[in-house]
ZADREN-916796 format. One record per atom (N, C-alpha, C): residue in three letters; residue number from 0; y, z, x. Coordinates in steps of 0.001 Angstrom, whole numbers. Example, Ala and Ser with C-alpha at 12.3 -4.5 7.8 and 13.67 -1.06 7.14 Angstrom:
<sites>
{r->ala	k->0	c2->-5690	c3->7800	c1->13190}
{r->ala	k->0	c2->-4500	c3->7800	c1->12300}
{r->ala	k->0	c2->-3300	c3->7800	c1->13200}
{r->ser	k->1	c2->-2250	c3->7080	c1->12850}
{r->ser	k->1	c2->-1060	c3->7140	c1->13670}
{r->ser	k->1	c2->30	c3->7870	c1->12900}
</sites>
This chain:
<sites>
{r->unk	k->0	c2->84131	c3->-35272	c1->-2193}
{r->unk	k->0	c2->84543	c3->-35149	c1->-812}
{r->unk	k->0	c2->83342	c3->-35445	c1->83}
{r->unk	k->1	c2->83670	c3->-36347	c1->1024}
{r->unk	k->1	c2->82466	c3->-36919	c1->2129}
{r->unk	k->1	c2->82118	c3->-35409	c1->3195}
{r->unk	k->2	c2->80422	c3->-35641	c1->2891}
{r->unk	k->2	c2->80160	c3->-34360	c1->3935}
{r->unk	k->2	c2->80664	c3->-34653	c1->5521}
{r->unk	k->3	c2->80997	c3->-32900	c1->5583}
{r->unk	k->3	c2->81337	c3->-33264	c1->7269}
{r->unk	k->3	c2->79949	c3->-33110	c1->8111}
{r->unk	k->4	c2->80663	c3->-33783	c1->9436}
{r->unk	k->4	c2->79473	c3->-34056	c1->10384}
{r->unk	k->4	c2->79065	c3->-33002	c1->11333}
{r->unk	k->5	c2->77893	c3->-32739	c1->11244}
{r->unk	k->5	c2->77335	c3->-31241	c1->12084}
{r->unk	k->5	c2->77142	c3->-31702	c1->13318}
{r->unk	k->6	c2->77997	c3->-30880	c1->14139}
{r->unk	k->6	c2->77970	c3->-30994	c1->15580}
{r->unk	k->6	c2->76690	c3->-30437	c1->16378}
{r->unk	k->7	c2->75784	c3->-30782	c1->17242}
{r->unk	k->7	c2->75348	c3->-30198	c1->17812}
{r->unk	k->7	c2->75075	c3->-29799	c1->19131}
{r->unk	k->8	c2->75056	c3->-28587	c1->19708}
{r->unk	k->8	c2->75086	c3->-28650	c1->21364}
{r->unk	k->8	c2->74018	c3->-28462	c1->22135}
{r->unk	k->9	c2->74551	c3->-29723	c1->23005}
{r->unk	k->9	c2->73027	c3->-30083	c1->23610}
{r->unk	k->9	c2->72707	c3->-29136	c1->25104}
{r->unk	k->10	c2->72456	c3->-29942	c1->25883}
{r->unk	k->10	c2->72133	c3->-29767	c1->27529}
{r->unk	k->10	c2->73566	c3->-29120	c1->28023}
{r->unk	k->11	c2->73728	c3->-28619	c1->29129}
{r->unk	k->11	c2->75509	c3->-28681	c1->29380}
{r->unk	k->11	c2->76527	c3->-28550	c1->29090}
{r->unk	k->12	c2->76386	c3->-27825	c1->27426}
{r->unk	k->12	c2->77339	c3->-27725	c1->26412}
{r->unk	k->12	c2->77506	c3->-29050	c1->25960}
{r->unk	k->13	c2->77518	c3->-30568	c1->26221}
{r->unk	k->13	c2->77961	c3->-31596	c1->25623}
{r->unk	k->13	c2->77576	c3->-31196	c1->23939}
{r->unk	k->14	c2->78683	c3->-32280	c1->23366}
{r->unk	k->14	c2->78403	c3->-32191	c1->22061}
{r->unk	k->14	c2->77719	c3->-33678	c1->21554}
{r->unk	k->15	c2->77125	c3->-33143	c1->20794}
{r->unk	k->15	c2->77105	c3->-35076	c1->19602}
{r->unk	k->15	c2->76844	c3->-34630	c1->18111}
{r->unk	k->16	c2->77659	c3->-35977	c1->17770}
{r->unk	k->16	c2->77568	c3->-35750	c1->16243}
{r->unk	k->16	c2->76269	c3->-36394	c1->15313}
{r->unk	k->17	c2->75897	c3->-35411	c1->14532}
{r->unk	k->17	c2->74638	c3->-36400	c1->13747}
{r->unk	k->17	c2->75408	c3->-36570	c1->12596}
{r->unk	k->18	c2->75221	c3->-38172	c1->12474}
{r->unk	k->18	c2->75858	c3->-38327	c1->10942}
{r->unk	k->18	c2->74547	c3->-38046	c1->10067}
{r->unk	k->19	c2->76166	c3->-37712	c1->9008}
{r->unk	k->19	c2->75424	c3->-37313	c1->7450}
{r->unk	k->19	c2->75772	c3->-37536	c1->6251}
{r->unk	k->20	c2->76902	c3->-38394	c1->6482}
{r->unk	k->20	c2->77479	c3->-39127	c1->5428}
{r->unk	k->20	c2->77213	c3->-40549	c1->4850}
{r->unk	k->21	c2->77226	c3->-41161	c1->3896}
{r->unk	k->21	c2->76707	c3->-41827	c1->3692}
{r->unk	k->21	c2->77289	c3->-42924	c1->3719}
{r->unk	k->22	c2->78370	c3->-42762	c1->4330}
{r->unk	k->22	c2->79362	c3->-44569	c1->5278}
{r->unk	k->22	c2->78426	c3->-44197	c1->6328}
{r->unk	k->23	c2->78014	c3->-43276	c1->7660}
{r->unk	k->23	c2->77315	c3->-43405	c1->8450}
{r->unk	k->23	c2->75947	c3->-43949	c1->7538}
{r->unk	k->24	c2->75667	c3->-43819	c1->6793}
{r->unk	k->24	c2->73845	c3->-44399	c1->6738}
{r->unk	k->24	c2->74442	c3->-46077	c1->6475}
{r->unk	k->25	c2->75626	c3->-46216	c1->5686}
{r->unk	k->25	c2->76111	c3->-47648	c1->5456}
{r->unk	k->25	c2->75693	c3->-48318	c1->6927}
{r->unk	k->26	c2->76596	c3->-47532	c1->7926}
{r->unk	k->26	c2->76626	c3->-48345	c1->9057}
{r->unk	k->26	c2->75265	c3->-48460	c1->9796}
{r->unk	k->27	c2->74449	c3->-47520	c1->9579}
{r->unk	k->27	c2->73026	c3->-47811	c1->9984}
{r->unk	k->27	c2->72459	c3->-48852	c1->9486}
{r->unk	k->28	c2->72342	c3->-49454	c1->8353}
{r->unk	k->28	c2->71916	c3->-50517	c1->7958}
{r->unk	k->28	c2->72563	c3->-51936	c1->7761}
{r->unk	k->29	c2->73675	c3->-51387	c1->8264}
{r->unk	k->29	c2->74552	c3->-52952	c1->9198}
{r->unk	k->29	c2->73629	c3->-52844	c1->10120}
{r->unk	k->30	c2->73613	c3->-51792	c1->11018}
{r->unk	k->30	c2->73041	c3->-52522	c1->12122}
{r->unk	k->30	c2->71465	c3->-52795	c1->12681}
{r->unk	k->31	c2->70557	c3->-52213	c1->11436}
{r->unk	k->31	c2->69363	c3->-52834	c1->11066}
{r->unk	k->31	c2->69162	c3->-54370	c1->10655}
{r->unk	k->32	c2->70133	c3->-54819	c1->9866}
{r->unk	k->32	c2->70467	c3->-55976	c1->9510}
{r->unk	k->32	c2->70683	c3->-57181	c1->10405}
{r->unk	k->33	c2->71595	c3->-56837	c1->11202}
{r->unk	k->33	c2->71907	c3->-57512	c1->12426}
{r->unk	k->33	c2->70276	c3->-57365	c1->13519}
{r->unk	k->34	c2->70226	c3->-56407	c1->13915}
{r->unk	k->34	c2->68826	c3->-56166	c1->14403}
{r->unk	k->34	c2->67360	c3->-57324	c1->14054}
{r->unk	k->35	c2->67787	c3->-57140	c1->12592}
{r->unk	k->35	c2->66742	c3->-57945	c1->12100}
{r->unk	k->35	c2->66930	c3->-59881	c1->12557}
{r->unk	k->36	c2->68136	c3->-60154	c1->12574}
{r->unk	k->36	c2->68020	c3->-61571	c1->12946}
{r->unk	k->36	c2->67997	c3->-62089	c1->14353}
{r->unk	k->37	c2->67229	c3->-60947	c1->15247}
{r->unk	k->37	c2->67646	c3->-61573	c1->16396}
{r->unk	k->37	c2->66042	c3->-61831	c1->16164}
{r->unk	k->38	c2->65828	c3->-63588	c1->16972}
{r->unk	k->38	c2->64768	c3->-63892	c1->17314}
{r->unk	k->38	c2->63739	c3->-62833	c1->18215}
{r->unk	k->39	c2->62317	c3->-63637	c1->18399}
{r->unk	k->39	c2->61353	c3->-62991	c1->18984}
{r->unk	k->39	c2->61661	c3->-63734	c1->20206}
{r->unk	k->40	c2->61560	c3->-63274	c1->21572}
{r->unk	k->40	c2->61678	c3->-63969	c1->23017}
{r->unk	k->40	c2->63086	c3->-63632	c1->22987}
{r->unk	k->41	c2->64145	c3->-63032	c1->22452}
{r->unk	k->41	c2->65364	c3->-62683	c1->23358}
{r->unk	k->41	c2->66003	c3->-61119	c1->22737}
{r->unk	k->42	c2->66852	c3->-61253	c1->23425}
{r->unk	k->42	c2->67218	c3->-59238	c1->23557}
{r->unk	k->42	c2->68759	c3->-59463	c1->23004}
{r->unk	k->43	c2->69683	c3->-58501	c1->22748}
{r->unk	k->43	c2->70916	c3->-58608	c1->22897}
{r->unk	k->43	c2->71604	c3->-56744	c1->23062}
{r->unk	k->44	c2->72605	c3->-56637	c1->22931}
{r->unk	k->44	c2->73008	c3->-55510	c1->23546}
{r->unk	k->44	c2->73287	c3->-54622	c1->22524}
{r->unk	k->45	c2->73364	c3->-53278	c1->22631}
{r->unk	k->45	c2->73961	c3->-52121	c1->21829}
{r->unk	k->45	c2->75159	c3->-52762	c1->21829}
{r->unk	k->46	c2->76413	c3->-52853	c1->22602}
{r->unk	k->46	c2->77368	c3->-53155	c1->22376}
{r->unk	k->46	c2->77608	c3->-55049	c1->21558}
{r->unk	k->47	c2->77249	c3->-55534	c1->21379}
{r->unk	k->47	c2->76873	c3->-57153	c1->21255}
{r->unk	k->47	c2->77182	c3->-57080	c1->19465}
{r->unk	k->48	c2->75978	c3->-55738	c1->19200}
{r->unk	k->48	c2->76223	c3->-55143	c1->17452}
{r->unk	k->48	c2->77047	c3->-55007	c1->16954}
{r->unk	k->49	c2->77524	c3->-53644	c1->18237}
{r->unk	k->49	c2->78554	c3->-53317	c1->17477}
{r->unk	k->49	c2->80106	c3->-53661	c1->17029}
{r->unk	k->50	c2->80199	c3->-55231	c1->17959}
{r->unk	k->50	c2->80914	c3->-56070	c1->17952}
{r->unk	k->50	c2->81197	c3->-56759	c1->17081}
{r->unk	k->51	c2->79896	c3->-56863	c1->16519}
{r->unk	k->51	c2->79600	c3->-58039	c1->15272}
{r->unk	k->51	c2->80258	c3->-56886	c1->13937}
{r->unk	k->52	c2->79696	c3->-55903	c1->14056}
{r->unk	k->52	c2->79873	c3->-55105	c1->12875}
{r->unk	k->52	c2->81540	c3->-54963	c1->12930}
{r->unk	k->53	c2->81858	c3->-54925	c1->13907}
{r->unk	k->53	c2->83729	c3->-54445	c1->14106}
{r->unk	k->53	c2->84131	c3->-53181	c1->14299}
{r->unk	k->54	c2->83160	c3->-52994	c1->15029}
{r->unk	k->54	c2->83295	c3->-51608	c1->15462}
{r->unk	k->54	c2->82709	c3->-51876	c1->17031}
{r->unk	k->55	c2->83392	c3->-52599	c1->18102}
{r->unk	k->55	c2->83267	c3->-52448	c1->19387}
{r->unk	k->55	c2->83157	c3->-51543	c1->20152}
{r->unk	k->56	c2->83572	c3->-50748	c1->19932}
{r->unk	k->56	c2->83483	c3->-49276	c1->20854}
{r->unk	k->56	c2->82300	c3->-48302	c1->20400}
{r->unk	k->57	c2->81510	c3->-48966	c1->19577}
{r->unk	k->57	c2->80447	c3->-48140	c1->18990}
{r->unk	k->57	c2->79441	c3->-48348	c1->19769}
{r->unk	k->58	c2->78835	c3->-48504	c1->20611}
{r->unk	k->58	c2->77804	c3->-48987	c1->21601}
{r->unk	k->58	c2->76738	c3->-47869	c1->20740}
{r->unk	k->59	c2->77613	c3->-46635	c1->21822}
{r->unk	k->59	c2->76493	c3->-45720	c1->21486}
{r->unk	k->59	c2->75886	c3->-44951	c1->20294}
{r->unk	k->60	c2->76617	c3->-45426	c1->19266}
{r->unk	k->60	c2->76634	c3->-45163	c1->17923}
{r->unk	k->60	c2->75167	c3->-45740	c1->17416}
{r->unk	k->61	c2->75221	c3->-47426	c1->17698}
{r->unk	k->61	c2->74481	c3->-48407	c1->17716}
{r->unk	k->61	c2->73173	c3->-47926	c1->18228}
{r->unk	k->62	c2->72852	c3->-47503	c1->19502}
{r->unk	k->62	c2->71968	c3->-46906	c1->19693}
{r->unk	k->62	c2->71310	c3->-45799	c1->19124}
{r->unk	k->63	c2->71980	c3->-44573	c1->18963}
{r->unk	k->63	c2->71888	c3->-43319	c1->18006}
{r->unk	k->63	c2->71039	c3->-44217	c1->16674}
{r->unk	k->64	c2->71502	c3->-45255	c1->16041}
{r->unk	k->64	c2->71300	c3->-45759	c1->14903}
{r->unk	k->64	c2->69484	c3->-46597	c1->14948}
{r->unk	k->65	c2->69438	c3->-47187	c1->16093}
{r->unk	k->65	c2->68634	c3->-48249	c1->16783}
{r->unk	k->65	c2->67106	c3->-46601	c1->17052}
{r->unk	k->66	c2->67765	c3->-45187	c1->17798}
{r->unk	k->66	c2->66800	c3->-44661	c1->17714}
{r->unk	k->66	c2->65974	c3->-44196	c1->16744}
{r->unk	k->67	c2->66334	c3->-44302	c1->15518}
{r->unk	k->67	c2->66117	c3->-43489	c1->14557}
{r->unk	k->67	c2->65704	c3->-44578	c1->13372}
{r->unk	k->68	c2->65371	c3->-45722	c1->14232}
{r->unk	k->68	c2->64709	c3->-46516	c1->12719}
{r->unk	k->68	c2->63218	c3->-47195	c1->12637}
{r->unk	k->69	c2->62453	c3->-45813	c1->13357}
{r->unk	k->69	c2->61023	c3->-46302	c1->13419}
{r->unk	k->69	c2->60256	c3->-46295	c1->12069}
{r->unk	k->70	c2->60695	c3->-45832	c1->11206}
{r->unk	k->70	c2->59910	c3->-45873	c1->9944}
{r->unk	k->70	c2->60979	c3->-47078	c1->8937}
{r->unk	k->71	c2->61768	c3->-47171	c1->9373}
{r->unk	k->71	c2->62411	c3->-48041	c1->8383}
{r->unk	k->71	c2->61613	c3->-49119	c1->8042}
{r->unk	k->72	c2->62207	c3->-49224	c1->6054}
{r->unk	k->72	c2->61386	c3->-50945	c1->6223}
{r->unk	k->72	c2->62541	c3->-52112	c1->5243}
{r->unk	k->73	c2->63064	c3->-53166	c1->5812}
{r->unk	k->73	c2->61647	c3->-54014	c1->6759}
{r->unk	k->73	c2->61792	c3->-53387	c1->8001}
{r->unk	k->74	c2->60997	c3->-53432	c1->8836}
{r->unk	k->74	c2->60880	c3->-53054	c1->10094}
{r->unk	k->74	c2->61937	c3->-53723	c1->10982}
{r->unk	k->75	c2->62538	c3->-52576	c1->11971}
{r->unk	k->75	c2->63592	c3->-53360	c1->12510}
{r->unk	k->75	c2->62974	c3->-53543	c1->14107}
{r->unk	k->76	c2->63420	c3->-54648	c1->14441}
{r->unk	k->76	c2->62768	c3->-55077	c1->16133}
{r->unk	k->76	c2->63918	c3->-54356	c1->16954}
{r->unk	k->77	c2->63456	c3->-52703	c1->17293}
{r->unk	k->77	c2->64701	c3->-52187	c1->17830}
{r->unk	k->77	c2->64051	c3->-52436	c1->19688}
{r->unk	k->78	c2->63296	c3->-52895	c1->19879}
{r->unk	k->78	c2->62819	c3->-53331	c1->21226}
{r->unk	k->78	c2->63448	c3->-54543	c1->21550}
{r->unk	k->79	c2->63803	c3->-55477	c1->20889}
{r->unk	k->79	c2->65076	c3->-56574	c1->21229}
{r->unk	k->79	c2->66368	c3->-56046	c1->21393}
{r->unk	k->80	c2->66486	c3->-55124	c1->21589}
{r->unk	k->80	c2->68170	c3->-54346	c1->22183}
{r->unk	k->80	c2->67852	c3->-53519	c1->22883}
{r->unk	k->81	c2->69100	c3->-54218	c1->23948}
{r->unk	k->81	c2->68950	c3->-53402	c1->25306}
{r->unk	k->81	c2->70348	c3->-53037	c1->25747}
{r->unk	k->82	c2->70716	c3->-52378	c1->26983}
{r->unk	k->82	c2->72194	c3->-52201	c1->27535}
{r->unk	k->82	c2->72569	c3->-53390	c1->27872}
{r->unk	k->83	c2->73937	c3->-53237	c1->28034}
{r->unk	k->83	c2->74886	c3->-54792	c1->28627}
{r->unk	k->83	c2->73786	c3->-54982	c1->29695}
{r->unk	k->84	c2->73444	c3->-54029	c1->30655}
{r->unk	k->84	c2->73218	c3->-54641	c1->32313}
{r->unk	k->84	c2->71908	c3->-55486	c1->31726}
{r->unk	k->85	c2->70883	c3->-55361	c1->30717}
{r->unk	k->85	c2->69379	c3->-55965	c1->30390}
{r->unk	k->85	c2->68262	c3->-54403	c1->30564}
{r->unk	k->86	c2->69014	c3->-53067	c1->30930}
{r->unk	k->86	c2->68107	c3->-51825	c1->30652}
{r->unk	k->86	c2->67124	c3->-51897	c1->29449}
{r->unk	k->87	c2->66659	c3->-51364	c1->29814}
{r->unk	k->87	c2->65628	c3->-51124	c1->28576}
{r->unk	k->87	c2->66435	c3->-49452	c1->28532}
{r->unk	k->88	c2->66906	c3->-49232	c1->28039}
{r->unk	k->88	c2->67863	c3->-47764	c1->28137}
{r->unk	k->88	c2->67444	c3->-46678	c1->26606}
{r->unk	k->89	c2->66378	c3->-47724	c1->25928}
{r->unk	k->89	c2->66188	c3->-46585	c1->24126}
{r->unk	k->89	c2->64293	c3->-47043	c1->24488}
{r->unk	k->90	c2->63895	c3->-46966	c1->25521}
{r->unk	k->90	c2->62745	c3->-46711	c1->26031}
{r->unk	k->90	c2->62155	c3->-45899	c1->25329}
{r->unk	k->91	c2->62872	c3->-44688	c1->25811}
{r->unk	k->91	c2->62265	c3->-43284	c1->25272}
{r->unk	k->91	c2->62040	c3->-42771	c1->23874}
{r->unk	k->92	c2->62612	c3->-43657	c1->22847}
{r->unk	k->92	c2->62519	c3->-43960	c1->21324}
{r->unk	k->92	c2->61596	c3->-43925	c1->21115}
{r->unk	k->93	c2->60655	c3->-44760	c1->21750}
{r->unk	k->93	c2->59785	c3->-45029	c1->21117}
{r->unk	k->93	c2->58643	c3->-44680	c1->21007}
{r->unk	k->94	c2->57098	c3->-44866	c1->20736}
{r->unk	k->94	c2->56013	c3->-43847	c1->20329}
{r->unk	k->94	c2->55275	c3->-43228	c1->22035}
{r->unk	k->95	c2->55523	c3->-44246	c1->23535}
{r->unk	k->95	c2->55334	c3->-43824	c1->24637}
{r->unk	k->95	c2->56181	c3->-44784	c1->25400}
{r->unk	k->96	c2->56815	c3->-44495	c1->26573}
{r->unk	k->96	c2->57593	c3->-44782	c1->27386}
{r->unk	k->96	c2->57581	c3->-46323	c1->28116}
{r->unk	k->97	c2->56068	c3->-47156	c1->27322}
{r->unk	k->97	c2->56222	c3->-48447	c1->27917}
{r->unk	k->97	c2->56307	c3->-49373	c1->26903}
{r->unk	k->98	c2->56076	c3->-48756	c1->25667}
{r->unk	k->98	c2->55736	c3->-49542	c1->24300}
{r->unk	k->98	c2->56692	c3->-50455	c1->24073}
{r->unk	k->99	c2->58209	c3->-50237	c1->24604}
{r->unk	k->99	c2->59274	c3->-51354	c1->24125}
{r->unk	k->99	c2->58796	c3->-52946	c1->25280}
{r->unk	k->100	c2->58588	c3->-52177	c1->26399}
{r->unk	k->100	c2->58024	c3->-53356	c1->27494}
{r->unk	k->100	c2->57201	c3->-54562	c1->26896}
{r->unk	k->101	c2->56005	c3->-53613	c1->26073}
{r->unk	k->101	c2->54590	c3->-54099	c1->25688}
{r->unk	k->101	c2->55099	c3->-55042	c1->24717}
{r->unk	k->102	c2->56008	c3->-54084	c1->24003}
{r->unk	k->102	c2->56488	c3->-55447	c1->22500}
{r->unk	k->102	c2->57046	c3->-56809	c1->23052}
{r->unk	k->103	c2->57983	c3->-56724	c1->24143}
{r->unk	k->103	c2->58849	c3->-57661	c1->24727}
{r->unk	k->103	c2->57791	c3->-58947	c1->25342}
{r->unk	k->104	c2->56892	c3->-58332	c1->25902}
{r->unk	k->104	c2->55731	c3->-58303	c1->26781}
{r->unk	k->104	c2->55143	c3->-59416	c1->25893}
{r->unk	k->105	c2->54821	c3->-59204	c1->24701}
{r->unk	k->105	c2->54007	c3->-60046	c1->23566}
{r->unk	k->105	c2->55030	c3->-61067	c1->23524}
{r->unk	k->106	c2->56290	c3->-60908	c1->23171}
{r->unk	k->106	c2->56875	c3->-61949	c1->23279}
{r->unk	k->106	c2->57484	c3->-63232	c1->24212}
{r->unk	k->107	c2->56863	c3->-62650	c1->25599}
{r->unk	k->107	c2->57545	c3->-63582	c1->26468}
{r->unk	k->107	c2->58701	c3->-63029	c1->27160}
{r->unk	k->108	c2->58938	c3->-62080	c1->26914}
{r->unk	k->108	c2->60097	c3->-61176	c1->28070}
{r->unk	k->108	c2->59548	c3->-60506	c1->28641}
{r->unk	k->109	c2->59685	c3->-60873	c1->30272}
{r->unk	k->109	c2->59539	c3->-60065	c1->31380}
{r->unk	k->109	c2->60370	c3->-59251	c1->31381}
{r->unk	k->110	c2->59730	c3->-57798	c1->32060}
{r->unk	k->110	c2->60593	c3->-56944	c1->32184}
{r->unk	k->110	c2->59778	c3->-56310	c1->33574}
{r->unk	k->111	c2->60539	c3->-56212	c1->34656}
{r->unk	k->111	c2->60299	c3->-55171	c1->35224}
{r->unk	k->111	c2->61403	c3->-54091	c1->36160}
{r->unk	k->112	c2->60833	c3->-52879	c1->36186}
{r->unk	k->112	c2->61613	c3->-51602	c1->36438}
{r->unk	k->112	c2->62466	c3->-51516	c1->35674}
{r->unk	k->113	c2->61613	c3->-51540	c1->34123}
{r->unk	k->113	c2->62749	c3->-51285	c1->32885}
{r->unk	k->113	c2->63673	c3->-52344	c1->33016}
{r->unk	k->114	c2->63821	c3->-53528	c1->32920}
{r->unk	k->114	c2->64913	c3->-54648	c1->32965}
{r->unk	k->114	c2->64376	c3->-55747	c1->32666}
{r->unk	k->115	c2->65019	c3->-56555	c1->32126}
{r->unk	k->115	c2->65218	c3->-57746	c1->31308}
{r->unk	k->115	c2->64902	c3->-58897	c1->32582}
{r->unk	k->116	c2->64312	c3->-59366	c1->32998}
{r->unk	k->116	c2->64379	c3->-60218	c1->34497}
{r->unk	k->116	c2->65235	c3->-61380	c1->34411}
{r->unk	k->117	c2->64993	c3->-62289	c1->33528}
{r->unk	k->117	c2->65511	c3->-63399	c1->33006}
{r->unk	k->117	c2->66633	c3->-62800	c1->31674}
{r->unk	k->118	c2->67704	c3->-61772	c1->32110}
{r->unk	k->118	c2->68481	c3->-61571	c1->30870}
{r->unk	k->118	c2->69319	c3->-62464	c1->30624}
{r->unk	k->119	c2->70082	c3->-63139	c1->31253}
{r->unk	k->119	c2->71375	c3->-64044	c1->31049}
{r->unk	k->119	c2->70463	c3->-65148	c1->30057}
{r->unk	k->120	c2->69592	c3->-65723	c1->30502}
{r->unk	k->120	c2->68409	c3->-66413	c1->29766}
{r->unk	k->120	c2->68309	c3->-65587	c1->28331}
{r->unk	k->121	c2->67709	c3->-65062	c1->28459}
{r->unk	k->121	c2->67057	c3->-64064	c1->27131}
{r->unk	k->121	c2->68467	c3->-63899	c1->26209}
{r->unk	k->122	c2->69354	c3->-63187	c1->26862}
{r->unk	k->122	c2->70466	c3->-62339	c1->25940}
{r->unk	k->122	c2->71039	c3->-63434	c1->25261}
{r->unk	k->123	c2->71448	c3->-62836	c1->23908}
{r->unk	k->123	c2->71887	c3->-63421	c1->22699}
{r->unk	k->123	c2->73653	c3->-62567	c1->22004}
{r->unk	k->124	c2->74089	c3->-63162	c1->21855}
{r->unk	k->124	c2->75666	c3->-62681	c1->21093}
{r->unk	k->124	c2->75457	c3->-62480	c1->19856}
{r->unk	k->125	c2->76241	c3->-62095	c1->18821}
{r->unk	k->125	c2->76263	c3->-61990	c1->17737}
{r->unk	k->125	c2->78033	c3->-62322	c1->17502}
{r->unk	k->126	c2->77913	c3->-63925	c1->16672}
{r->unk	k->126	c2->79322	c3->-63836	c1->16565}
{r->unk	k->126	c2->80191	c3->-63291	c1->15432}
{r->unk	k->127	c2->81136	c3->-63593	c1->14821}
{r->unk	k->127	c2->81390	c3->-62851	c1->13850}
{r->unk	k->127	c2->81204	c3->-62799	c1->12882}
{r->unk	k->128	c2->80442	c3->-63835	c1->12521}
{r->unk	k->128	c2->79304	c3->-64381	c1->11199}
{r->unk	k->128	c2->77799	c3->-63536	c1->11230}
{r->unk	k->129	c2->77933	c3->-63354	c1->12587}
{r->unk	k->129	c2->76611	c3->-62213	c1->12950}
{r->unk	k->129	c2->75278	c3->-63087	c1->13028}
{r->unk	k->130	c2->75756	c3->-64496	c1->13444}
{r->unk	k->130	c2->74889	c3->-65369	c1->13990}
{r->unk	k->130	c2->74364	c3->-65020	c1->14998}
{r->unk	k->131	c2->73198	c3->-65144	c1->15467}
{r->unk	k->131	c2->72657	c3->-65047	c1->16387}
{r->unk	k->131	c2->72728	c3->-66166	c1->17640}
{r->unk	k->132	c2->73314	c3->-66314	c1->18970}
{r->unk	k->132	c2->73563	c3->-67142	c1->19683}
{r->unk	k->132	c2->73254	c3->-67164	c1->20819}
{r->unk	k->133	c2->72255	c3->-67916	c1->21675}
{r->unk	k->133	c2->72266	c3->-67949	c1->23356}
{r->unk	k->133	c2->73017	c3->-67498	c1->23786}
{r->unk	k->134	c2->73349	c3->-67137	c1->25096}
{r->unk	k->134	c2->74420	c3->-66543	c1->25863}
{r->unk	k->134	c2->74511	c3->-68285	c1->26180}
{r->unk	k->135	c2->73395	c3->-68864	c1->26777}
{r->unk	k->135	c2->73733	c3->-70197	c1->27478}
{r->unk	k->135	c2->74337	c3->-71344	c1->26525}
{r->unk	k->136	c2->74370	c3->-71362	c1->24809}
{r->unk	k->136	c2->74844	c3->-72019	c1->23890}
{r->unk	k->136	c2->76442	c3->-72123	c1->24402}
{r->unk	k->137	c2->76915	c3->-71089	c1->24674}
{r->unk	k->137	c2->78287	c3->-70851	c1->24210}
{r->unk	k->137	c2->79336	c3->-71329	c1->25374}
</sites>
């Protein structure tokens, strides 16, 4: 029998679930996977993933997944995913509050006030092959 998922309560009473099953770790490394083929110089979205994976409504799942893979290896480029709008919105992931900038930064993405400047440029799809694609290709 698959373990159940421990709820926990946060700020406000909200709840969230931490997975602990091991279809959730499956789906974590879908979306490390996907993660991994997006080029250096462009971004694509939490939701963009979870599209590819077939699970659209998972945005924030995607993220939850995206925060939690700083030791993973191979190393996943979780600084190339951002929100639909071009946020830098999993900022706070990481080891200090500008470090996703700095990575982007090395690569040729401007960012300022946390944002993607050139996103329509930058942002990439994932189609259902989980190709990686220009927004401007398509």
């Amino acid at each position: 029998m698959p373990a159940k998922k421990k709820i926990a309560t946060g700020n406000a009473g909200l709840r969230s679930v931490i997975p602990t099953s091991l279809k959730d770790l499956d789906f974590a490394e879908q979306v490390y996977e996907i993660a991994r083929q997006i080029p250096k110089g462009r971004v694509t979205s939490y939701g963009a993933i979870a599209k590819c994976i077939g699970t659209g409504k998972s945005a924030r799942l995607v993220g939850w997944a995206m925060s939690v893979c700083g030791k993973v290896k191979p190393k996943v480029p979780a600084h190339r995913v951002v929100n639909s709008a071009g946020v830098l919105s999993g900022k706070l992931a990481f080891k200090t509050s500008t470090y996703m900038e700095e990575l982007l930064a090395k690569e040729g993405v401007l960012v300022k006030n946390d944002k993607v400047v050139d996103f329509k440029k930058r942002f990439g799809i994932l189609q259902k092959n989980c190709l990686f694609k220009r927004f401007e290709q398509l």
